[in-house]
VMD Tcl script that draws the C-alpha trace (Angstrom):
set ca {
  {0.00 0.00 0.00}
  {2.87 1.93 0.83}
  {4.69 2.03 -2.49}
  {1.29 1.75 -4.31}
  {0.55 5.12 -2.62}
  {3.30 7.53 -2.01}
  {0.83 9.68 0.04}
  {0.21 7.22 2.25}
  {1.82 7.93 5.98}
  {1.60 5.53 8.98}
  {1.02 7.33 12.38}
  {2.15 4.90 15.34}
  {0.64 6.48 18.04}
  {-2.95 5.96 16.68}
  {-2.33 2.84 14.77}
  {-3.66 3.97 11.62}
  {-2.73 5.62 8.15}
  {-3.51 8.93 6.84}
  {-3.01 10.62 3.29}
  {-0.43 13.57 3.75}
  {-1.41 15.60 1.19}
  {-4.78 16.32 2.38}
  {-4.23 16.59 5.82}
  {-1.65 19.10 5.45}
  {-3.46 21.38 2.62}
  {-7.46 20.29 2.42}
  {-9.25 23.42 3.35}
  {-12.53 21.35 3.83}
  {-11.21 19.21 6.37}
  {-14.58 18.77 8.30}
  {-16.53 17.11 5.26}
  {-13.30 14.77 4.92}
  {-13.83 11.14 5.98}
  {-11.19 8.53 6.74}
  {-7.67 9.30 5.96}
  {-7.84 13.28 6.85}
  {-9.80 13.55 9.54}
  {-10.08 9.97 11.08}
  {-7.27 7.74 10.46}
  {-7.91 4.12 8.72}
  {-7.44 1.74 10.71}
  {-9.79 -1.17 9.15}
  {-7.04 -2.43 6.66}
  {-9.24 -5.41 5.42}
  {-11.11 -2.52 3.61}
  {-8.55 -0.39 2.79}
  {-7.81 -1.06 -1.20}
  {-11.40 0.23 -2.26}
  {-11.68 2.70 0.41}
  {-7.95 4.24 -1.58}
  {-9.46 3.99 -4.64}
  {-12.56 6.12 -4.03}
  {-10.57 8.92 -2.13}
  {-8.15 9.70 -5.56}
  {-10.14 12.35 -5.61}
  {-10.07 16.03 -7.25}
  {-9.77 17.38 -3.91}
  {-6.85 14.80 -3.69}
  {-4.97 15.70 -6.63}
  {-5.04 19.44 -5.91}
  {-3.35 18.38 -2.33}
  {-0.82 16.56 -4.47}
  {-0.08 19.56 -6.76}
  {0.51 22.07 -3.91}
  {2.47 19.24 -1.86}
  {4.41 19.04 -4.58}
  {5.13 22.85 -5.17}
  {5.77 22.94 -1.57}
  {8.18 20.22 -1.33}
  {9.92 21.20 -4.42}
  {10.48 25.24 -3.10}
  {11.78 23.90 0.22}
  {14.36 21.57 -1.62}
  {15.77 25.01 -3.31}
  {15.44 27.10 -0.05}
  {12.92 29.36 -1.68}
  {9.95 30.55 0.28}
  {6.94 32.35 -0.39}
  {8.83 35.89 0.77}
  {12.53 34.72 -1.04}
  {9.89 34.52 -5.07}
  {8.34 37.64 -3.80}
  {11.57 39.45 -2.86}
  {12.94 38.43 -6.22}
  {9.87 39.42 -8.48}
  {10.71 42.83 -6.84}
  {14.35 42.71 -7.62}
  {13.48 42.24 -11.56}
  {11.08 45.24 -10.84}
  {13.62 47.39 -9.06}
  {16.34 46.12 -12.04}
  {14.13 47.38 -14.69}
  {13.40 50.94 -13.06}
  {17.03 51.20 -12.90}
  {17.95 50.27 -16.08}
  {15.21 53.14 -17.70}
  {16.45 55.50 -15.02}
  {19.77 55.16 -16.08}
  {18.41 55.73 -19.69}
  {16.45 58.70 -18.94}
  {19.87 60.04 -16.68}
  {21.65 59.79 -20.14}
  {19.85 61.48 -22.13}
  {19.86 64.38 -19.48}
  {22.93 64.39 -19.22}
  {23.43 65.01 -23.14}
  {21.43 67.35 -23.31}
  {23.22 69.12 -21.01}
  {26.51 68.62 -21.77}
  {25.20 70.27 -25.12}
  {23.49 73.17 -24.26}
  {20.11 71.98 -25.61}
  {16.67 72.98 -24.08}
  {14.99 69.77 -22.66}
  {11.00 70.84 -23.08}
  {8.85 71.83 -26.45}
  {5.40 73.77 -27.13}
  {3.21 70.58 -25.69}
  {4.65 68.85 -22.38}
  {1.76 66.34 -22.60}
  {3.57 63.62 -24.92}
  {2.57 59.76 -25.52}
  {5.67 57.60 -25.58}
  {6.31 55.19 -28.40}
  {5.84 51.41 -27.72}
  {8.63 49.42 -28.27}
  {8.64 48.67 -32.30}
  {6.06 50.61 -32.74}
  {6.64 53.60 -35.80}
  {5.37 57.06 -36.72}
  {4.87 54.80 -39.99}
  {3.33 51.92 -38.52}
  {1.34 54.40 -36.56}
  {-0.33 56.44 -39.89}
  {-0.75 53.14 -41.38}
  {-3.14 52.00 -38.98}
  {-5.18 54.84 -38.97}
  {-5.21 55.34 -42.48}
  {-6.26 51.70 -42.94}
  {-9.01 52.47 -39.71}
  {-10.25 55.54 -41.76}
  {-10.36 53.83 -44.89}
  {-12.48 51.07 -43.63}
  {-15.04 53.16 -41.24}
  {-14.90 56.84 -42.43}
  {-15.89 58.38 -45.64}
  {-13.27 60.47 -47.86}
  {-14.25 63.77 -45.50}
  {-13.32 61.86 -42.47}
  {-9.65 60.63 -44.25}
  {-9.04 64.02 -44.64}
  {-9.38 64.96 -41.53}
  {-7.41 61.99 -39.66}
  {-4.63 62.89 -42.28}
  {-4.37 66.41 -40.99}
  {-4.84 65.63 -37.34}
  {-1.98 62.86 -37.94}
  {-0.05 66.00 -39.71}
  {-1.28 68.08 -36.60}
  {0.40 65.37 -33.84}
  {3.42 65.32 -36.13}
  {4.30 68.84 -36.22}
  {3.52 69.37 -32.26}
  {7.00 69.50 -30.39}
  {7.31 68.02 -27.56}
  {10.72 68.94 -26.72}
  {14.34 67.08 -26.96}
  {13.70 65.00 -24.25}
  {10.31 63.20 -24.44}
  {11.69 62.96 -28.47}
  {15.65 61.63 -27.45}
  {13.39 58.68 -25.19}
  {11.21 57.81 -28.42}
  {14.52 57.67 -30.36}
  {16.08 55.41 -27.74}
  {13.13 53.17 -27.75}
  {13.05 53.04 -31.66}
  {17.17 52.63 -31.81}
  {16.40 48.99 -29.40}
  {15.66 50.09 -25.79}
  {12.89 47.83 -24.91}
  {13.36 47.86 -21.06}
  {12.59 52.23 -21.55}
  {9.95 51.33 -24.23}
  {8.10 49.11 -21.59}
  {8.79 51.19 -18.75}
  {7.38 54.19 -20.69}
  {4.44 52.60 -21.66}
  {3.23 50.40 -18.40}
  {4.88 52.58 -15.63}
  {2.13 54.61 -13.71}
  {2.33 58.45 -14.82}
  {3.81 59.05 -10.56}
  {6.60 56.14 -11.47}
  {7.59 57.18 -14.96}
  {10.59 59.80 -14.09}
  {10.00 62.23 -17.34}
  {8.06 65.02 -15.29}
  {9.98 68.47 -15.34}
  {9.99 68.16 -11.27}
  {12.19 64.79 -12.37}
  {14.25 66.18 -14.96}
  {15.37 69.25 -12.50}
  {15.85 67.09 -9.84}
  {18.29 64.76 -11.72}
  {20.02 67.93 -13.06}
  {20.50 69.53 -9.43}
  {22.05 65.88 -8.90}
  {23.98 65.86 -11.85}
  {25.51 69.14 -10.97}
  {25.72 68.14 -6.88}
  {28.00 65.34 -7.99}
  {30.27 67.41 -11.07}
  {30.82 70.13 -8.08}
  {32.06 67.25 -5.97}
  {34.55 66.03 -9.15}
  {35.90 69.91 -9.51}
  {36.10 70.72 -5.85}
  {37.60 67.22 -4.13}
  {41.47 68.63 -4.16}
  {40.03 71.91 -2.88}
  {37.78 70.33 -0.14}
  {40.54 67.96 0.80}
  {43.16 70.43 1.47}
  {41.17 72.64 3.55}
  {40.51 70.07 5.65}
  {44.17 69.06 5.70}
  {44.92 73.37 6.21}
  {47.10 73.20 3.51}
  {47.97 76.37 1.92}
  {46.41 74.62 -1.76}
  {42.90 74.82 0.22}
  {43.27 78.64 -0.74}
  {40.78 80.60 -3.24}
  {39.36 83.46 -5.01}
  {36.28 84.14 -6.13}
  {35.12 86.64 -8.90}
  {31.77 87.65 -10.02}
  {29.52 89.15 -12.69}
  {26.15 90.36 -12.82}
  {23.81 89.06 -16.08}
  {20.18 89.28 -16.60}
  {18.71 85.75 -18.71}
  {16.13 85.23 -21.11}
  {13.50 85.79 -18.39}
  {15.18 89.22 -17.88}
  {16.30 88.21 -14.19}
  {18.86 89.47 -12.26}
  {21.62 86.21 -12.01}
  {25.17 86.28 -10.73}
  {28.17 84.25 -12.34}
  {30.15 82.89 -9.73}
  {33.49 81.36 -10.76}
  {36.23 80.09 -8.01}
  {40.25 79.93 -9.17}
  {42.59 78.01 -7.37}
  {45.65 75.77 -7.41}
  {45.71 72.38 -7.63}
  {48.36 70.11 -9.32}
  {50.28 72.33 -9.85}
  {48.13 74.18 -11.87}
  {45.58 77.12 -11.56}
  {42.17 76.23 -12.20}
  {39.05 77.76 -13.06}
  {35.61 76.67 -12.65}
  {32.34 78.09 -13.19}
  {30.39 76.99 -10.21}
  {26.68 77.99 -10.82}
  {24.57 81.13 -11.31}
  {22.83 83.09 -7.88}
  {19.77 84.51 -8.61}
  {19.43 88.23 -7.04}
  {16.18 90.35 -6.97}
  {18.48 93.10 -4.79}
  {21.31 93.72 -6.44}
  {22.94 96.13 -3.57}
  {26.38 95.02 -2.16}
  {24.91 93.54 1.16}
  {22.76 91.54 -0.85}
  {25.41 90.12 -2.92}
  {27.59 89.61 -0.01}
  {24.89 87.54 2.19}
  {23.91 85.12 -1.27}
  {27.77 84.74 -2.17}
  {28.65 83.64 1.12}
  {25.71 81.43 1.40}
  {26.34 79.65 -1.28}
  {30.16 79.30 -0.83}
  {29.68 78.02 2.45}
  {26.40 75.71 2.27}
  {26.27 74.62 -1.36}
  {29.70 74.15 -2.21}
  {31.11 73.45 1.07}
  {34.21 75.61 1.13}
  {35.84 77.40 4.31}
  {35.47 80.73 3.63}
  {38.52 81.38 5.96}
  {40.24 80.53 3.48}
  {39.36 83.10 1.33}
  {42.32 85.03 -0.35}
  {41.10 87.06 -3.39}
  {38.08 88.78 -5.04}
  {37.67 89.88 -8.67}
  {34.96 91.81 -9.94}
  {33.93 94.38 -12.31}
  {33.87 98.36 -11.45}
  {30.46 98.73 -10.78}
  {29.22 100.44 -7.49}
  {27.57 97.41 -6.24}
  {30.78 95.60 -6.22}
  {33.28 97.73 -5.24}
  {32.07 100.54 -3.02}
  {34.53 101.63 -0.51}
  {32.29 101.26 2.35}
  {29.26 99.25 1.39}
  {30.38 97.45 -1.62}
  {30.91 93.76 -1.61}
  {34.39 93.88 -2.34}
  {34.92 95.96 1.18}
  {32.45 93.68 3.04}
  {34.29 90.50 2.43}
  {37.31 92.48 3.52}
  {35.54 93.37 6.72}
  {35.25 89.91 7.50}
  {37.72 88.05 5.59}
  {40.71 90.47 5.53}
  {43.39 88.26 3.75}
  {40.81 88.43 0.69}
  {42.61 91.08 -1.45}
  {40.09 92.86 -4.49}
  {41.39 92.54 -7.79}
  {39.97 94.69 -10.92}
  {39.96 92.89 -13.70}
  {42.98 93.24 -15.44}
  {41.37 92.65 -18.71}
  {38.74 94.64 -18.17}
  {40.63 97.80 -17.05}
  {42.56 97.52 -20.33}
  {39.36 97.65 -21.82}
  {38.51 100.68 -20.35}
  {42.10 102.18 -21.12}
  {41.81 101.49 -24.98}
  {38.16 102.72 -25.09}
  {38.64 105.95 -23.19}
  {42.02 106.84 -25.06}
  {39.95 106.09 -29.00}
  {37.27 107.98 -27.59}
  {39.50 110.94 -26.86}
  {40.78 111.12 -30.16}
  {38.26 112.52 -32.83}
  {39.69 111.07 -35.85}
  {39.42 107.57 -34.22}
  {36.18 107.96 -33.13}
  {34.61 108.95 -36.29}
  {36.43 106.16 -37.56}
  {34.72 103.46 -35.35}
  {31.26 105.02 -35.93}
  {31.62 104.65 -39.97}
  {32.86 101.58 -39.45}
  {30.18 100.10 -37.48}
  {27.73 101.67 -39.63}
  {28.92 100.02 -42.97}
  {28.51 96.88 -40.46}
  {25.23 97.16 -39.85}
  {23.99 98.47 -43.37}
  {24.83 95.19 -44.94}
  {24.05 92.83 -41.43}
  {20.10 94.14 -41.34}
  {19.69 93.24 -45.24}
  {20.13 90.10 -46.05}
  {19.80 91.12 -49.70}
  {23.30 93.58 -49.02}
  {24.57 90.38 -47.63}
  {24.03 88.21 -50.14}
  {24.97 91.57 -52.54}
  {28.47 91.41 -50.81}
  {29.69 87.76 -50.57}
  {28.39 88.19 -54.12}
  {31.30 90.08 -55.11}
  {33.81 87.93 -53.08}
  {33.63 90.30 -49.70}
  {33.70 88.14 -46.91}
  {30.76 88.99 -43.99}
  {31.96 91.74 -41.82}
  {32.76 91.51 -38.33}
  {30.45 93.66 -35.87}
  {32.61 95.70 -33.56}
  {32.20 94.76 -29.96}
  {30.93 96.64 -27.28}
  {32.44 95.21 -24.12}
  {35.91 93.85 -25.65}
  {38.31 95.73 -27.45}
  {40.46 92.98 -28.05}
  {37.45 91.54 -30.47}
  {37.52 94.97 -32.66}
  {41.24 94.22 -33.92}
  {40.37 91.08 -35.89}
  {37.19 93.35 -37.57}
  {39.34 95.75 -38.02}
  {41.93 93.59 -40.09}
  {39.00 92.06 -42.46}
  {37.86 95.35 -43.29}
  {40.77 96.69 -43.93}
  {41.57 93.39 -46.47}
  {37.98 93.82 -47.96}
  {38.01 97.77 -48.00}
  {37.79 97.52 -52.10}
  {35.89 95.42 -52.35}
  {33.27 97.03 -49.64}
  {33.77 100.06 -51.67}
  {32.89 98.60 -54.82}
  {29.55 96.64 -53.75}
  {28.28 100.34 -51.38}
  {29.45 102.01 -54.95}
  {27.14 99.75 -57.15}
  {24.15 100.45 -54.58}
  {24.57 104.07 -54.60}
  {24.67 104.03 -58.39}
  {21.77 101.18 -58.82}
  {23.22 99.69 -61.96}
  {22.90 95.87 -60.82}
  {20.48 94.09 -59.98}
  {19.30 93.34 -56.33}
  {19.52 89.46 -55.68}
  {22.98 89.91 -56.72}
  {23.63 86.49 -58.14}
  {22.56 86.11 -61.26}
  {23.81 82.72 -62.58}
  {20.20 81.39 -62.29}
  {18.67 83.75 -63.77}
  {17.40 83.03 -67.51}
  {19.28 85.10 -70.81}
  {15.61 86.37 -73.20}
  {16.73 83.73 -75.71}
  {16.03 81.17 -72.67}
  {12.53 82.49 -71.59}
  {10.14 85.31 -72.19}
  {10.82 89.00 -72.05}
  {9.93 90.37 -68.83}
  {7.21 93.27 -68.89}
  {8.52 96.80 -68.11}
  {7.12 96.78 -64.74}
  {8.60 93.50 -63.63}
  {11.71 94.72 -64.77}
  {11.57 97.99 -62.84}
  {11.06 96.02 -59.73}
  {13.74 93.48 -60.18}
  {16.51 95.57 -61.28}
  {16.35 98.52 -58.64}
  {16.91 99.12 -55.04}
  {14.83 101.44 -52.49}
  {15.23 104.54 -51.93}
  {16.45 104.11 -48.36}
  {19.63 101.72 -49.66}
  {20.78 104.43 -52.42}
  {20.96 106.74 -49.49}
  {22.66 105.07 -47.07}
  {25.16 104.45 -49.26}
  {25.77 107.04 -51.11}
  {26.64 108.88 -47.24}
  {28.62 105.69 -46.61}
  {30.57 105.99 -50.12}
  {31.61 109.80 -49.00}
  {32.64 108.32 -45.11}
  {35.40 105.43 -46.36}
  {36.10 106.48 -49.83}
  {38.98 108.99 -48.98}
  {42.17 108.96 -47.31}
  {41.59 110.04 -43.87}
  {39.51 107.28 -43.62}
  {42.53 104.84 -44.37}
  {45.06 106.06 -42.65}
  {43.40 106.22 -39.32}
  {42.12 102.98 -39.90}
  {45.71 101.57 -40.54}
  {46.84 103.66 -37.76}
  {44.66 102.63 -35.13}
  {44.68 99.15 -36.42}
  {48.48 98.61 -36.19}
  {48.22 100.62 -32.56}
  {45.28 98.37 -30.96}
  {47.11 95.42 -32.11}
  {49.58 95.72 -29.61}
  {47.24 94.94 -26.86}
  {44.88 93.04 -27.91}
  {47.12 89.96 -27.42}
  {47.79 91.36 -23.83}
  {44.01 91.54 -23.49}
  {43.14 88.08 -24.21}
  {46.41 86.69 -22.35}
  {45.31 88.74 -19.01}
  {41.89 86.87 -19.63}
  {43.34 83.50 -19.07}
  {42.63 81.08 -16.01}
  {46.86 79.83 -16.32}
  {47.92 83.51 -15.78}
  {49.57 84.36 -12.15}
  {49.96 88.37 -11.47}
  {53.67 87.98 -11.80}
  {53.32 86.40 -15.45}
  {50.63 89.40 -15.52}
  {53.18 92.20 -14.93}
  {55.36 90.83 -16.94}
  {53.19 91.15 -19.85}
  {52.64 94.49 -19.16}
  {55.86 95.58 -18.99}
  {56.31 93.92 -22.27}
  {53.79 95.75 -24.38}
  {55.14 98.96 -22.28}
  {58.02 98.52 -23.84}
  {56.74 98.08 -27.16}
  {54.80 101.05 -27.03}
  {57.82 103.35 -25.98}
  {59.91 101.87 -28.63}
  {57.75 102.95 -31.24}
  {57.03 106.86 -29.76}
  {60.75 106.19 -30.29}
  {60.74 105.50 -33.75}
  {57.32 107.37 -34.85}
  {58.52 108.89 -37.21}
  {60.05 105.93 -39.58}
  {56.88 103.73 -37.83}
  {54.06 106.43 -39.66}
  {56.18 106.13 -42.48}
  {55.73 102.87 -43.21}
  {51.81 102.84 -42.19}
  {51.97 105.95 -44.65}
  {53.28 103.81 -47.71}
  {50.67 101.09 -46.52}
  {47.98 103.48 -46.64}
  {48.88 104.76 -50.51}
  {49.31 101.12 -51.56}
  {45.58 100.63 -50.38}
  {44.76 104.36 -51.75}
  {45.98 103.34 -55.18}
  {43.85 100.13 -55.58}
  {40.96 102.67 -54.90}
  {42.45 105.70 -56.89}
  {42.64 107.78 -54.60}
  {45.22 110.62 -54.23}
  {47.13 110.77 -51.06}
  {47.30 114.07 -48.99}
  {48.63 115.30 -46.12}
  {47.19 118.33 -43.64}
  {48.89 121.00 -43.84}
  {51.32 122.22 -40.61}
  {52.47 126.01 -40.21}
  {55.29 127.02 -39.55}
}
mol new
graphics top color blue
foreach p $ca { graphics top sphere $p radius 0.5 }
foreach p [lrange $ca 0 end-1] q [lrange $ca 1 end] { graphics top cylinder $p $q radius 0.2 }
display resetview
């Protein structure tokens, strides 16, 4: 009976059998008979009374007998399956995390906005297509609408085509389509609360993202203050900027030493609605000492601009850290006060300053008309370089291109004034009459002319560069500004110490006393350069008169 019936157990103490299976998991024990409730004892009777308890009752005892026996053989219990079902879960959200954290952090590695016109976006299902996506409902419409109603799915499909939905929700959808199917799933099955694409999301994983790059730039720093090592010493400099939302943000920027060599690190922008030195004083140190996590005891320089704000004697921010922090010297940038040097010293000088102003408006006559544009390049004149506002080291190279291209300028402002071409400039595509049809008079008139305002601007522009002055002051302050605009952009980098600094300066010092030196053989030569350019323009060259 035994071997007949593996389920069969004898129990000792009551001197009679039982079936295992059943009297472990029967949930209907009271309606069972012999062998779950009562034992059998009565083994005369026992083969038929077997027989009729193979029951369905009985085989569903055997299949979770079974299951049990076989999960307690590989030491996995109800709570061990569960634990790993959730593991795969938990596996899965990271693996579409880390997706989505990639494609944030490409985006802003490049500089790319992250959100479009419509935030509310439906994410692609793995494998499944724009394509395959109008083909179904085209082949819907076809079967259930009428030609009106095709139509009309065809420009609503257009309509959900053209909507942008930004660089992110569109970077997932091309990560799903390029073989992501763990994101693909996630995207589509995840509840809305559990998907990790809201904007809250995204900014949080950026403020991460930045938490741990300020940790990467700021470890040697960190490490030797707490060591108080002299190479846990800093400076900070600032700059006020308004953004695209016109509000008030400060750059913050740290330089120090480390390996030898100086670094320099934009650290993040402070938003300021007061913009008064206390103000700035109470955010900076705020955020030196509770975001990035910096001793501001060790503090050793400042760098700023020259506004008021910044560096008031007595309630500037410059004097303010020095209250507190005295060892934190104020530095004006160096670049910056050469700026101011150059641009006060051109603006002294007449000449020089009616220079500039011609020359930025011959700029901007041809960069607001892309027609002029298209006029000049045309022609073979390269785009003109605007002259910037803030850095005089950026004026020397537009200075050198216009002086190259002066002709050529010349030539195209000429041809305006004198309207004898035509005003799309290129004309390689356009038809000989032996090719097409005569145009009518009118057509003509139109095509071949410019306005009004164009001949006039450059017929006063023709009189401003088309003499001799003109040149030599441009060659002139050309050859003179190109002396420190290297100087400029050298004091501007991070790997430049104040002695290197003074060096520099004492350099171009020297430069510029060796040729008051030599002025007169120095003009000389800018005076032959000047007639070379005057002849390819015939011009004559003349010189003011002097008494005496």
């Amino acid at each position: 009976w035994l071997q007949a019936n593996p389920w069969l157990v004898y129990s000792v103490e009551v001197n009679g059998a039982y079936c295992l299976p059943c009297l472990l998991f029967r949930t209907d024990v009271s309606n069972s008979g012999q062998l779950v409730r009562v034992p059998l004892t009565n083994f005369k009777s026992a083969k038929p009374l077997l027989a009729k308890h193979e029951t369905d009752s009985h085989m569903t005892c055997l299949l979770q007998a079974a299951e049990f026996t076989q999960r307690y053989s590989s030491q996995k219990s109800v709570d061990v399956l569960q634990a790993s079902g959730d593991l795969v879960q938990v596996q899965n959200y990271r693996s579409s995390l880390k997706s989505i954290v990639k494609t944030i952090l490409f985006l802003g590695r490049q500089g790319l906005a992250f959100r479009g016109h419509d935030e509310k976006h439906e994410f692609k299902a793995p494998g499944y297509h724009t394509g395959q996506r109008a083909h179904k409902e085209t082949k819907h419409s076809s079967s259930s609408s009428s030609g009106l109603s095709m139509v009309s799915s065809a420009r609503s499909s257009e309509s959900k085509v053209r909507q942008n939905h930004g660089n992110f929700s569109h970077l997932l959808d091309l990560r799903v389509d390029a073989g992501d199917s763990v994101l693909g799933k996630h995207l589509q099955e995840a509840p809305l609360t559990a998907r990790y694409t809201s904007p809250n999301i995204q900014n949080q994983i950026l403020a991460l993202l930045c938490v741990m790059i300020l940790a990467v730039l700021l470890a040697p720093l960190r490490a030797a203050q707490a060591r108080g090592s002299v190479l846990g010493y800093f400076a900070i400099q600032a700059d006020e900027a308004s953004d695209a939302a016109n509000k008030e943000q400060l750059t913050l920027v740290l330089r120090f030493l480390s390996d030898g060599l100086i670094r320099e690190y934009f650290v993040g922008w402070i938003t300021c609605t007061k913009t008064n030195g206390l103000n700035l004083y109470r955010r900076i140190k705020r955020y030196v000492r509770d975001t990035l996590q910096l001793d501001l005891a060790f503090l050793r320089g400042q760098g700023y601009d020259g506004a008021g704000a910044m560096i008031g004697p007595e309630k500037g921010l410059a004097s303010r850290f020095l209250a507190k922090y005295p060892l934190a010297w104020f530095f004006h940038c160096a670049g910056h006060m050469l700026n101011l040097t150059v641009a006060a010293g051109a603006k002294s000088i007449v000449l020089v300053r009616n220079m500039i102003d011609t020359l930025n408006a011959v700029f901007l006559f041809f960069y607001n008309s892309p027609k002029r544009t298209a006029f000049l390049n045309s022609h073979g004149g390269l785009c003109l370089k605007g002259l910037c506002k803030t850095c005089w080291a950026e004026r020397t190279p537009a200075l050198a291109r216009f002086e190259h291209k002066l002709p050529v300028v010349i030539e195209v402002i000429q041809k305006i004034a004198d309207d004898d071409e035509w005003a799309g400039g290129d004309t390689s595509d356009v038809e000989s009459a032996s090719d097409s049809e005569s145009d009518s008079d009118d057509e003509k008139k139109e095509r071949d002319h410019w306005n009004y305002e164009s001949r006039k601007d450059a017929s006063g522009l023709v009189g401003s560069i088309n003499n001799f002055r003109f040149i030599i002051v441009l060659i002139t302050t050309l050859r003179c500004w190109a002396v420190t605009s290297g100087l400029c952009v050298a004091l501007q980098g991070p790997a430049k110490d104040i002695v290197a600094g003074y060096g520099m300066v004492d350099t171009v010092l020297a430069e510029l006393e060796e040729m008051r030196g030599d002025l007169d053989d120095l003009f000389a030569s800018w005076f032959e350069t000047a007639k070379v350019l005057a002849a390819q323009l015939h011009l004559i060259p003349s010189v003011p008169r002097r008494a005496g």
